[in-house]
C-alpha positions as CSV (number, residue, x, y, z in Angstrom):
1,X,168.0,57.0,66.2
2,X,164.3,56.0,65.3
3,X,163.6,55.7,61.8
4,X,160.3,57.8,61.6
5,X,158.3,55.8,58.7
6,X,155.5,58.0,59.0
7,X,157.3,60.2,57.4
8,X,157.4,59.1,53.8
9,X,153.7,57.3,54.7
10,X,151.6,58.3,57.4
11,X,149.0,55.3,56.4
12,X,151.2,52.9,57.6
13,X,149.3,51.2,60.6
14,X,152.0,49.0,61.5
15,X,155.6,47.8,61.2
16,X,158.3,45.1,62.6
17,X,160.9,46.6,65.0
18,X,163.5,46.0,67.5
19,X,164.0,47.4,71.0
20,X,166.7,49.3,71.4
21,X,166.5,50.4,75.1
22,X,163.7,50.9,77.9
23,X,164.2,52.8,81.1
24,X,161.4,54.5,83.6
25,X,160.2,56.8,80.3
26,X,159.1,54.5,78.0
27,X,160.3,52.1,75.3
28,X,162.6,52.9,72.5
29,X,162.5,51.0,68.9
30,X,164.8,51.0,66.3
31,X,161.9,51.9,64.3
32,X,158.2,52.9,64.1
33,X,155.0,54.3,62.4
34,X,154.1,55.7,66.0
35,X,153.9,59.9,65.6
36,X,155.7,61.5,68.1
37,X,154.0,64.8,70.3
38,X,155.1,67.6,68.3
39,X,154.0,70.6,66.1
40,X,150.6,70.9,68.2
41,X,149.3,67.3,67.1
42,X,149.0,64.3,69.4
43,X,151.3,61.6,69.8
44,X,149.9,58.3,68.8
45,X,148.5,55.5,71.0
46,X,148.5,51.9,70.0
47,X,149.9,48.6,71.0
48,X,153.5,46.6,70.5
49,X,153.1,43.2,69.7
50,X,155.0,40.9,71.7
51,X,156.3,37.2,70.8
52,X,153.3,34.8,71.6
53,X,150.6,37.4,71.2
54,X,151.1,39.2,74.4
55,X,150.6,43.1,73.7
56,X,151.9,45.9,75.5
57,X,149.6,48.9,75.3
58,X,151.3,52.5,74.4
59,X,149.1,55.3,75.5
60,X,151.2,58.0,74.3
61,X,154.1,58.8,72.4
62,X,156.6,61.4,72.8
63,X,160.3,62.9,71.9
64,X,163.2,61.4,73.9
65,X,165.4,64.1,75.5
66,X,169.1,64.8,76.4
67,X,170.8,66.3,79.2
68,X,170.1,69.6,78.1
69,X,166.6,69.2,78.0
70,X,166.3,69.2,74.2
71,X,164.6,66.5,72.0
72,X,166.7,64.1,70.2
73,X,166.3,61.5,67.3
74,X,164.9,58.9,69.4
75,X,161.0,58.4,70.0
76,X,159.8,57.5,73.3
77,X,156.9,54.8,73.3
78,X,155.0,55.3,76.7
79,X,153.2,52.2,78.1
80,X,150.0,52.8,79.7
81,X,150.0,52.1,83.9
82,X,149.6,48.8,85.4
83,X,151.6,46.7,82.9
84,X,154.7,46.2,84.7
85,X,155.2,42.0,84.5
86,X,154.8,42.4,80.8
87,X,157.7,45.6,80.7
88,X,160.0,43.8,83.1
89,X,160.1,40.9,80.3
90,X,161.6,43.0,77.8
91,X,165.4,43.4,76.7
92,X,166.6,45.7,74.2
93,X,167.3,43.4,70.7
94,X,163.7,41.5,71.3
95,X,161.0,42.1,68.0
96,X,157.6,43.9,68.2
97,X,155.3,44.5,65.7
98,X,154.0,48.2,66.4
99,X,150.4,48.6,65.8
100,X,148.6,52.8,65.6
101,X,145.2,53.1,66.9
102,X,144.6,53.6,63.1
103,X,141.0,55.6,64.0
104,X,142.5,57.9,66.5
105,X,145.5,58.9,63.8
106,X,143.1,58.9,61.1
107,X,141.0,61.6,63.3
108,X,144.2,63.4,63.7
109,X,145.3,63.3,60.4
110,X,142.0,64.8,59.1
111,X,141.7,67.6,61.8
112,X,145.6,67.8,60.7
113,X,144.7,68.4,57.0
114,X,142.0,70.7,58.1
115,X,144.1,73.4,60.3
116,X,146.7,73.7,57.2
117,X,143.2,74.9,55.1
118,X,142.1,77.3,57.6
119,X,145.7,78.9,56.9
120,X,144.6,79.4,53.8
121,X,141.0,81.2,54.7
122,X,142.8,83.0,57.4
123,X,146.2,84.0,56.3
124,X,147.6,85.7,59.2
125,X,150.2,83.7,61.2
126,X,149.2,81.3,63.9
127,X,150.6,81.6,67.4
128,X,149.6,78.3,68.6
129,X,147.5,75.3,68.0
130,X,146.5,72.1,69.4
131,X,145.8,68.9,67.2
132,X,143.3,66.1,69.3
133,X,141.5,63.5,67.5
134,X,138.4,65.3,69.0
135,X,138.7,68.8,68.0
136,X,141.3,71.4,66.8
137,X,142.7,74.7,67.9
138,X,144.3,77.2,66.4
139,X,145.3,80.8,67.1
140,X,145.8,83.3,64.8
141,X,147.7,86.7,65.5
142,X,145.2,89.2,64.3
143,X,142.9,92.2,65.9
144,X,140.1,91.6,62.8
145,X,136.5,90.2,64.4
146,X,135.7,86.0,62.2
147,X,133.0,85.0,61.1
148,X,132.5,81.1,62.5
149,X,129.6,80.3,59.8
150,X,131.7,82.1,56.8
151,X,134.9,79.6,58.0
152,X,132.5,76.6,58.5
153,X,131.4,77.3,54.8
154,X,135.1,77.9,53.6
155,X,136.3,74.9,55.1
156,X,133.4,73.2,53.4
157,X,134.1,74.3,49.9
158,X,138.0,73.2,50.5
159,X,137.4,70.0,51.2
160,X,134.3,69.1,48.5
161,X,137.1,70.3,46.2
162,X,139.3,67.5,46.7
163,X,142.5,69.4,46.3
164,X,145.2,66.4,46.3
165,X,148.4,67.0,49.3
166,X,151.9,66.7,48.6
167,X,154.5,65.4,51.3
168,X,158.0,67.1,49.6
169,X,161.3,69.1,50.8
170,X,163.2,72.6,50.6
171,X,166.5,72.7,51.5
172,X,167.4,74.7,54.4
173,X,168.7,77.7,52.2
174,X,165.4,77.7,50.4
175,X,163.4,78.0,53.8
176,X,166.0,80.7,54.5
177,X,165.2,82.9,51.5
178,X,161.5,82.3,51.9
179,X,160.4,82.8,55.9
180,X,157.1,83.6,54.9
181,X,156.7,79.6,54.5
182,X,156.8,79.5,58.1
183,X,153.0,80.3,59.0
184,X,153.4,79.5,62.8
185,X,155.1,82.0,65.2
186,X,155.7,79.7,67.7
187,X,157.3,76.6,66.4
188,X,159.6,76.4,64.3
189,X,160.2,73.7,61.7
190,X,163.3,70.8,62.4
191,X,166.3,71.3,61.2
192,X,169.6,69.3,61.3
193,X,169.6,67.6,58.1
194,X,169.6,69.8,55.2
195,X,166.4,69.8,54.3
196,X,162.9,70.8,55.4
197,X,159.9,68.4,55.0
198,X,156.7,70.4,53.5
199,X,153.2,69.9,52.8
200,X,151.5,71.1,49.8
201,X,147.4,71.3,49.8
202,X,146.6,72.0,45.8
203,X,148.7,72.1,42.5
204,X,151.8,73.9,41.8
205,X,151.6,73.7,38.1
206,X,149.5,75.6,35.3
207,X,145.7,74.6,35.7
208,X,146.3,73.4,39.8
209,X,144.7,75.7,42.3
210,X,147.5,76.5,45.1
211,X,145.9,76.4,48.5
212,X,148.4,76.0,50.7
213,X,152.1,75.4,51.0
214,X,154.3,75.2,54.6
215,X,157.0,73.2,56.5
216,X,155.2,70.8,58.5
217,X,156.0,67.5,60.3
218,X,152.7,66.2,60.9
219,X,150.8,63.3,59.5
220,X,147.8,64.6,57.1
221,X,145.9,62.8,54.4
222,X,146.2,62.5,51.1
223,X,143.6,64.2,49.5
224,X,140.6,67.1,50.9
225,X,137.9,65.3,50.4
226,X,139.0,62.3,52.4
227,X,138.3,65.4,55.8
228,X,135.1,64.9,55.7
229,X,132.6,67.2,57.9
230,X,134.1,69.7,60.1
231,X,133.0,72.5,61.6
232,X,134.1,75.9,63.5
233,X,132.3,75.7,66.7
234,X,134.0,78.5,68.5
235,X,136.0,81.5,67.6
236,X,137.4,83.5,71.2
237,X,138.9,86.2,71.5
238,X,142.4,85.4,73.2
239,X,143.8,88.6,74.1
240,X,144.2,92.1,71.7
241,X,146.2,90.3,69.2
242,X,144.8,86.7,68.7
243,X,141.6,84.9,68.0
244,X,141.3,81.3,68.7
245,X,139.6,79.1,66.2
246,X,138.4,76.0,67.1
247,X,137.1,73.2,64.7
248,X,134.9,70.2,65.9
249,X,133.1,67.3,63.9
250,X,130.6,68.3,61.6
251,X,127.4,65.0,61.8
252,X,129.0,61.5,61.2
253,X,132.2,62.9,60.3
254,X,134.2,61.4,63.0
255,X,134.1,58.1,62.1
256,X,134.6,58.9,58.1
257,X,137.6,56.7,56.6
Protein backbone atom coordinates (compact mmCIF):
# COMPACT_ATOMS: atom_id res chain seq x y z
CA UNK A 1 0.00 0.00 0.00
CA UNK A 2 1.07 3.71 -0.76
CA UNK A 3 0.24 6.11 1.75
CA UNK A 4 -1.35 8.92 -0.51
CA UNK A 5 -0.33 12.25 1.49
CA UNK A 6 -1.93 14.36 -0.95
CA UNK A 7 -4.77 13.46 0.33
CA UNK A 8 -5.01 15.21 3.65
CA UNK A 9 -2.54 18.16 1.77
CA UNK A 10 -2.26 18.50 -1.77
CA UNK A 11 0.50 21.41 -1.19
CA UNK A 12 2.85 19.17 -0.07
CA UNK A 13 5.74 19.39 -2.73
CA UNK A 14 7.81 16.73 -1.29
CA UNK A 15 8.32 13.93 1.18
CA UNK A 16 10.95 11.14 2.41
CA UNK A 17 10.08 7.56 1.27
CA UNK A 18 11.26 4.14 0.94
CA UNK A 19 11.17 1.74 -2.11
CA UNK A 20 9.18 -0.89 -1.84
CA UNK A 21 9.58 -2.65 -5.21
CA UNK A 22 10.47 -1.74 -8.98
CA UNK A 23 9.84 -3.96 -11.94
CA UNK A 24 9.45 -2.92 -15.91
CA UNK A 25 6.31 -0.50 -14.82
CA UNK A 26 7.77 1.88 -12.71
CA UNK A 27 8.85 2.39 -9.10
CA UNK A 28 6.83 1.74 -6.06
CA UNK A 29 7.24 3.82 -2.53
CA UNK A 30 5.96 3.19 0.62
CA UNK A 31 4.87 6.64 0.38
CA UNK A 32 4.29 9.83 -1.74
CA UNK A 33 2.82 13.34 -2.48
CA UNK A 34 2.93 12.12 -6.32
CA UNK A 35 -1.06 12.21 -7.66
CA UNK A 36 -1.88 9.25 -9.31
CA UNK A 37 -3.87 9.32 -13.07
CA UNK A 38 -7.39 9.11 -12.04
CA UNK A 39 -10.73 10.98 -11.97
CA UNK A 40 -9.85 12.76 -15.45
CA UNK A 41 -6.79 14.76 -13.86
CA UNK A 42 -3.12 14.03 -14.71
CA UNK A 43 -0.78 12.13 -12.87
CA UNK A 44 2.05 14.07 -11.51
CA UNK A 45 5.71 14.38 -12.90
CA UNK A 46 8.66 15.22 -10.73
CA UNK A 47 11.85 13.73 -9.55
CA UNK A 48 13.07 11.14 -6.63
CA UNK A 49 15.94 12.16 -4.95
CA UNK A 50 18.57 9.62 -4.68
CA UNK A 51 21.50 9.36 -1.93
CA UNK A 52 24.39 11.63 -3.21
CA UNK A 53 22.16 14.01 -5.21
CA UNK A 54 21.57 11.71 -8.14
CA UNK A 55 17.85 12.17 -9.29
CA UNK A 56 15.72 9.93 -11.11
CA UNK A 57 13.17 11.84 -13.22
CA UNK A 58 9.27 10.48 -13.01
CA UNK A 59 7.38 11.64 -16.05
CA UNK A 60 4.18 10.22 -15.05
CA UNK A 61 2.42 8.67 -12.39
CA UNK A 62 -0.16 6.05 -12.46
CA UNK A 63 -2.35 3.31 -10.46
CA UNK A 64 -0.66 -0.11 -10.01
CA UNK A 65 -2.84 -3.07 -11.24
CA UNK A 66 -3.58 -6.76 -10.32
CA UNK A 67 -4.19 -9.70 -12.18
CA UNK A 68 -7.53 -8.87 -12.98
CA UNK A 69 -6.80 -5.71 -14.46
CA UNK A 70 -8.13 -3.58 -11.61
CA UNK A 71 -6.22 -0.73 -9.78
CA UNK A 72 -4.87 -1.45 -6.42
CA UNK A 73 -3.53 0.57 -3.35
CA UNK A 74 -0.19 0.87 -4.77
CA UNK A 75 0.99 4.03 -6.96
CA UNK A 76 3.16 3.39 -9.74
CA UNK A 77 6.07 6.06 -10.25
CA UNK A 78 7.11 5.99 -14.05
CA UNK A 79 10.67 7.05 -14.80
CA UNK A 80 11.12 8.88 -17.95
CA UNK A 81 13.22 6.82 -20.93
CA UNK A 82 16.91 6.65 -21.11
CA UNK A 83 17.73 6.37 -17.29
CA UNK A 84 18.39 2.84 -16.98
CA UNK A 85 22.13 2.93 -15.01
CA UNK A 86 20.44 5.13 -12.48
CA UNK A 87 17.11 2.37 -12.12
CA UNK A 88 19.42 -0.65 -12.25
CA UNK A 89 20.98 0.93 -8.93
CA UNK A 90 17.97 0.73 -6.93
CA UNK A 91 16.70 -2.01 -4.34
CA UNK A 92 13.51 -1.94 -2.73
CA UNK A 93 14.34 -0.56 1.24
CA UNK A 94 16.71 2.37 -0.30
CA UNK A 95 15.37 6.32 0.74
CA UNK A 96 14.21 8.97 -1.76
CA UNK A 97 13.03 12.13 -1.19
CA UNK A 98 10.02 12.63 -3.79
CA UNK A 99 9.92 16.02 -5.29
CA UNK A 100 6.19 17.25 -7.61
CA UNK A 101 6.78 19.50 -10.41
CA UNK A 102 5.02 21.91 -7.98
CA UNK A 103 3.96 24.36 -11.19
CA UNK A 104 2.58 21.62 -13.31
CA UNK A 105 0.28 20.38 -10.05
CA UNK A 106 -0.41 23.77 -9.15
CA UNK A 107 -1.83 24.29 -12.88
CA UNK A 108 -3.72 21.21 -12.32
CA UNK A 109 -4.95 21.91 -9.11
CA UNK A 110 -6.39 25.25 -10.36
CA UNK A 111 -7.94 23.93 -13.61
CA UNK A 112 -9.08 21.14 -10.92
CA UNK A 113 -10.87 23.72 -8.70
CA UNK A 114 -12.22 25.37 -11.74
CA UNK A 115 -14.18 22.15 -13.49
CA UNK A 116 -15.94 21.50 -9.84
CA UNK A 117 -17.32 25.51 -10.38
CA UNK A 118 -18.50 24.96 -13.83
CA UNK A 119 -20.66 22.13 -12.07
CA UNK A 120 -22.14 24.61 -10.36
CA UNK A 121 -22.98 27.11 -13.55
CA UNK A 122 -23.93 23.99 -15.46
CA UNK A 123 -25.65 21.62 -13.24
CA UNK A 124 -26.40 18.71 -15.50
CA UNK A 125 -24.12 15.68 -15.03
CA UNK A 126 -20.84 15.29 -16.71
CA UNK A 127 -20.05 12.38 -18.84
CA UNK A 128 -16.41 12.83 -19.01
CA UNK A 129 -13.60 15.22 -18.48
CA UNK A 130 -9.95 15.59 -18.85
CA UNK A 131 -7.72 17.55 -16.33
CA UNK A 132 -4.07 18.90 -18.17
CA UNK A 133 -2.06 21.53 -16.67
CA UNK A 134 -2.83 23.33 -20.06
CA UNK A 135 -6.48 23.25 -20.39
CA UNK A 136 -9.64 21.41 -19.21
CA UNK A 137 -12.44 19.42 -20.61
CA UNK A 138 -15.52 18.60 -19.49
CA UNK A 139 -18.65 17.06 -20.93
CA UNK A 140 -21.92 17.61 -19.85
CA UNK A 141 -25.07 15.38 -20.71
CA UNK A 142 -27.40 17.92 -21.97
CA UNK A 143 -29.32 18.84 -25.48
CA UNK A 144 -29.57 22.92 -24.30
CA UNK A 145 -27.27 25.27 -26.76
CA UNK A 146 -24.03 27.42 -23.91
CA UNK A 147 -23.14 30.35 -23.91
CA UNK A 148 -18.98 30.42 -23.83
CA UNK A 149 -18.89 34.34 -22.93
CA UNK A 150 -21.83 33.90 -20.18
CA UNK A 151 -19.60 30.77 -18.58
CA UNK A 152 -16.33 32.79 -19.00
CA UNK A 153 -18.16 35.58 -16.98
CA UNK A 154 -19.62 32.92 -14.44
CA UNK A 155 -16.42 31.42 -13.81
CA UNK A 156 -15.12 34.90 -13.30
CA UNK A 157 -17.48 36.04 -10.66
CA UNK A 158 -16.78 32.41 -8.72
CA UNK A 159 -13.49 32.81 -8.42
CA UNK A 160 -13.20 36.90 -7.54
CA UNK A 161 -15.55 35.63 -4.77
CA UNK A 162 -13.06 33.69 -3.06
CA UNK A 163 -15.35 30.99 -1.77
CA UNK A 164 -12.94 28.98 0.64
CA UNK A 165 -12.83 24.61 -0.33
CA UNK A 166 -13.26 22.05 2.07
CA UNK A 167 -11.43 18.49 1.78
CA UNK A 168 -14.05 16.26 4.16
CA UNK A 169 -15.84 12.60 4.16
CA UNK A 170 -19.39 10.82 3.93
CA UNK A 171 -19.63 7.57 4.87
CA UNK A 172 -20.53 5.11 2.24
CA UNK A 173 -24.26 4.88 3.59
CA UNK A 174 -24.45 8.62 3.30
CA UNK A 175 -23.23 8.56 -0.48
CA UNK A 176 -25.81 5.77 -0.77
CA UNK A 177 -28.84 7.81 0.41
CA UNK A 178 -27.65 10.86 -1.50
CA UNK A 179 -26.57 9.72 -5.43
CA UNK A 180 -27.21 13.00 -6.62
CA UNK A 181 -23.65 13.87 -4.96
CA UNK A 182 -22.29 11.95 -7.69
CA UNK A 183 -22.13 14.67 -10.56
CA UNK A 184 -20.12 12.48 -13.07
CA UNK A 185 -21.76 9.59 -14.98
CA UNK A 186 -18.86 7.96 -15.80
CA UNK A 187 -16.60 7.49 -12.86
CA UNK A 188 -17.51 6.58 -9.99
CA UNK A 189 -16.03 7.65 -6.65
CA UNK A 190 -13.48 4.89 -4.57
CA UNK A 191 -14.82 2.91 -2.28
CA UNK A 192 -13.36 0.12 0.04
CA UNK A 193 -12.88 1.89 3.15
CA UNK A 194 -15.95 3.25 4.57
CA UNK A 195 -15.89 6.43 3.66
CA UNK A 196 -15.98 8.84 0.75
CA UNK A 197 -13.53 11.72 0.43
CA UNK A 198 -15.45 15.05 -0.73
CA UNK A 199 -14.81 18.54 -1.77
CA UNK A 200 -16.81 21.43 -0.72
CA UNK A 201 -16.49 24.88 -2.78
CA UNK A 202 -18.44 27.55 -0.40
CA UNK A 203 -20.04 27.44 3.20
CA UNK A 204 -22.30 24.97 4.66
CA UNK A 205 -23.48 27.08 7.46
CA UNK A 206 -25.92 30.16 7.97
CA UNK A 207 -24.34 33.19 6.11
CA UNK A 208 -21.87 30.76 3.69
CA UNK A 209 -22.86 30.65 0.03
CA UNK A 210 -22.95 26.76 -1.06
CA UNK A 211 -21.43 26.45 -4.51
CA UNK A 212 -20.61 23.18 -4.78
CA UNK A 213 -20.39 19.96 -2.96
CA UNK A 214 -19.25 16.24 -4.60
CA UNK A 215 -16.99 13.11 -4.01
CA UNK A 216 -13.83 13.84 -5.56
CA UNK A 217 -10.26 12.44 -5.26
CA UNK A 218 -8.46 15.08 -6.93
CA UNK A 219 -5.95 17.68 -5.74
CA UNK A 220 -7.74 21.34 -5.78
CA UNK A 221 -6.77 24.54 -3.94
CA UNK A 222 -7.76 25.91 -1.12
CA UNK A 223 -9.48 28.88 -1.82
CA UNK A 224 -11.29 30.46 -5.46
CA UNK A 225 -9.49 33.21 -5.84
CA UNK A 226 -6.14 31.49 -5.66
CA UNK A 227 -7.67 30.10 -9.78
CA UNK A 228 -6.86 32.95 -11.22
CA UNK A 229 -7.89 33.74 -14.99
CA UNK A 230 -9.56 31.16 -16.92
CA UNK A 231 -11.42 31.16 -19.67
CA UNK A 232 -14.01 28.96 -21.90
CA UNK A 233 -12.45 28.86 -25.19
CA UNK A 234 -14.58 26.29 -26.81
CA UNK A 235 -17.96 24.74 -26.23
CA UNK A 236 -18.68 21.58 -29.10
CA UNK A 237 -21.27 19.89 -29.65
CA UNK A 238 -20.34 16.14 -28.92
CA UNK A 239 -23.18 14.25 -30.08
CA UNK A 240 -27.28 14.82 -29.35
CA UNK A 241 -26.85 14.49 -25.76
CA UNK A 242 -23.53 16.27 -24.73
CA UNK A 243 -21.70 19.53 -25.05
CA UNK A 244 -18.08 19.68 -24.41
CA UNK A 245 -16.70 22.55 -22.45
CA UNK A 246 -13.35 23.44 -22.59
CA UNK A 247 -11.49 26.01 -20.32
CA UNK A 248 -8.02 27.47 -21.23
CA UNK A 249 -5.79 30.31 -19.48
CA UNK A 250 -7.28 33.52 -19.33
CA UNK A 251 -3.68 36.40 -19.81
CA UNK A 252 -0.88 35.61 -17.20
CA UNK A 253 -2.93 33.24 -15.47
CA UNK A 254 -0.83 30.32 -16.00
CA UNK A 255 1.86 31.08 -14.15
CA UNK A 256 -0.40 32.63 -11.04
CA UNK A 257 0.71 31.00 -7.52
Amino acid sequence: MTDDLFRADAYLRSCDARIVRIDDTGIVLDRTVFYPLGGGQAGDSGVLAMAGGREIVIADTRKAKDVEGKPTDEFIHVPAPGQDELLAALKPGDAVAARIDWERRHRLMRFHTASHLLCHLVPVPVNGCSITPDYARIDFHMTDPLDKDALTAGLARLVEAAHPLTVGAITDEELDANPALVKSMSVQPPRGTGTVRTIRIGGSGEGGTAIDFQPCGGTHVANTAEIGAVVVTKIEKKSASSRRVVLGWGPQAATAG
